[in-house]
C-alpha positions, 0 to 999 in steps of 0.5 A, a space after each residue: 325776748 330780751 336783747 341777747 337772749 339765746 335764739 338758737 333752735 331745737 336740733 333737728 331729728 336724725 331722720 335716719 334709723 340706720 346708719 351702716 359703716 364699713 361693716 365687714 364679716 368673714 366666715 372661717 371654714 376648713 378651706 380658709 376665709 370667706 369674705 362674705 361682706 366687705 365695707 359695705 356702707 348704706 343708711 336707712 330712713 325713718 318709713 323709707 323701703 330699702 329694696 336690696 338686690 343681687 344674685 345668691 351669694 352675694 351677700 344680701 342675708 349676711 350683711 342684714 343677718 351681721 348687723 343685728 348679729 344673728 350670725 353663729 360665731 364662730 364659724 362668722 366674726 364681724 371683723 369691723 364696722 358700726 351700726 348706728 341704730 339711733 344712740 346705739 351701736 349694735 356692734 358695741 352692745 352685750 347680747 342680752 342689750 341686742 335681745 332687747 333690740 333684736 324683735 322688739 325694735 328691728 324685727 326678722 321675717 325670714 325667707 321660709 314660712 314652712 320652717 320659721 314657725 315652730 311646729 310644735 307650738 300653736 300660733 298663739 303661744 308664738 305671737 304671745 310669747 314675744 308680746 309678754 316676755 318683751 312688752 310684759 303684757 298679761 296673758 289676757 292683753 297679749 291674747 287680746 293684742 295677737 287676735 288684733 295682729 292675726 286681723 291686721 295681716 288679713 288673717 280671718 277668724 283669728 281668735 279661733 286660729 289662735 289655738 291652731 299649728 302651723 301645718 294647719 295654715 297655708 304657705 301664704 297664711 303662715 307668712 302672714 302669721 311670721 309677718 304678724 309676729 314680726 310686728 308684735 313689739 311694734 319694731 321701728 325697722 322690719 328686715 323681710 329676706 325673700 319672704 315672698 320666694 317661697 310662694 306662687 304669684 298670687 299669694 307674692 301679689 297678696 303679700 306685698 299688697 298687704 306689706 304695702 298697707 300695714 307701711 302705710 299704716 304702722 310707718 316703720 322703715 322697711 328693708 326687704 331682701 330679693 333677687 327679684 327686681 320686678 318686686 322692687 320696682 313696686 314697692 321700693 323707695 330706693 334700691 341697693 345692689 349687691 354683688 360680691 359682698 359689696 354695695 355696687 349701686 344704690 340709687 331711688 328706684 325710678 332712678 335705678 331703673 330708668 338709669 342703670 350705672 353698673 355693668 352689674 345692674 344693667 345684666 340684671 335688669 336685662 334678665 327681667 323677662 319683656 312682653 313688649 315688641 312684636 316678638 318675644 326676646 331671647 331671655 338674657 343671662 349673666 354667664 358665669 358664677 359669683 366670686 367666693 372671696 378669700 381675702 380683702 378684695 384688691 380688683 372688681 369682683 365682678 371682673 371676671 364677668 364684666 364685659 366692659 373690664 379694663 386693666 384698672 378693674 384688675 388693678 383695684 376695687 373701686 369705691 362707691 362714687 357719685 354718678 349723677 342724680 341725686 343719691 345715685 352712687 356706682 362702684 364702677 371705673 366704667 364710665 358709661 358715657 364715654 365707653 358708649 361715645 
């Protein structure tokens, strides 16, 4: 190479397919503002499994619903924020450029495989659909490419069951039809809220083995919503934990469990049931109710129900901080180390 020629090398990729900043949605109801998400921040790598957690109510489904704008507005409106999806911001883009995302790059399963199906179509109608209307495949193609669907989430007979309705299926069928058509445009993120709530253990156990398999295979990056910590300390990368519309903690998942910071995290983790010990212990609670929260939060939304609250908490809303390992962020006053002294 000559003396002087230019040596600088290629950019690296953003290894990051979501970057959400300040995201912020409020519901307008007859009894005024409900301040569903607030602030929150977080980001998605590429192939990662973002575990998000927290009670009902705490703003899990809004915040993954706002940032791919599936909210009715009104009565929501996203009052700020960005959403980074690579050159993208989903916040700045018309509808009609979001449909073109919506399904065939970030795909939906949704908590309910009992009512996200439509009764009055067979199955494939409802994997064909998206498959010739986004990816402008043939009838035949689309066939051919929705038996293979049907097969890769463990569907047997599938070309048969293609001419079949939803009532025909089982609760965990039906799940893996919703899964199947979630990944029929080949989405690069896949939002999963709850999909497992609905179904007995066993078939929760097949699910996320078979949501475990096709990560491994398809290497998209996954962000799967519960209240179920148990699911997340088996499938997760890392864990974000919800409360009040609000990120209290983020941390990777050994990192989490093994190190709660948040009074929050450590109550929920505390709920898990243990079969350890020579006796079974008193199954723990969290007494009292999630906040409703009409206006931008000024003081912990967990204040009311923390044990370690002190006069700051009342005072301000505390912001997602470092608290030691690597990744591990709490949005907590409470330091732990010395309250524990």
């Amino acid at each position: 190479m000559p003396d002087g020629a230019d040596t600088a090398m290629p950019a690296e990729a953003d290894p990051y397919v979501l970057n959400v900043k300040d995201l912020k949605t409020v519901f307008r109801t007859r009894r005024g503002e409900v301040h569903a998400v607030n602030n929150v921040s977080f980001k998605l790598k590429a192939g990662e499994l973002l575990g998000v957690v927290g009670e009902s109510g705490s703003g899990k489904s809004v915040t993954m619903m706002s940032l791919i704008r599936l909210l009715p507005m009104p009565p929501a409106e996203i009052r700020s924020g960005s959403v980074e999806f690579g050159d993208v911001d989903l916040m700045q883009i018309s509808e009609a450029q979001m449909r073109a995302i919506r399904g065939p790059r970030i795909g939906m399963v949704f908590q309910d495989p009992m009512t996200s199906l439509n009764p009055v179509f067979n199955v494939g109608f409802q994997l064909m659909e998206p498959l010739r209307k986004h990816m402008g495949m043939s009838k035949s193609a689309a066939r051919a490419r929705s038996i293979e669907l049907l097969e890769l989430v463990g569907i047997p007979d599938a070309a048969r069951r293609l001419k079949d309705y939803p009532h025909q299926f089982s609760g965990g069928m039906r799940q893996r039809v919703m899964i199947a058509i979630a990944l029929a445009c080949d989405p690069e993120v896949l939002i999963a809220d709850e999909p497992t709530t609905a179904l007995d253990v066993t078939i929760q156990a097949q699910i996320l083995e078979l949501v475990k398999e096709l990560r491994q295979k398809l290497g998209m990056a996954i962000v799967w919503i519960t209240h179920d910590l148990g699911v997340i300390a088996g499938i997760a990368d890392r864990v974000m934990v919800m409360y009040g519309g609000q990120v209290v903690e983020e941390a990777p998942v050994r990192e989490l469990f093994s190190n709660p910071s948040h009074p929050y995290t450590r109550m929920l983790l505390e709920t898990i049931p243990s079969i350890s010990g020579d006796r079974a212990e008193r199954l723990q609670v969290i007494q009292g109710q999630p906040p409703m929260i009409s206006r931008d939060p000024d003081s912990c939304a967990f204040l009311d129900r923390c044990p370690h609250a002190f006069d700051r908490c009342g005072r301000e809303n505390p912001l997602l901080r470092s608290v030691g390992a690597d990744g591990h962020n709490a949005a907590c006053f409470w330091d732990r180390v010395d309250a524990n002294a």
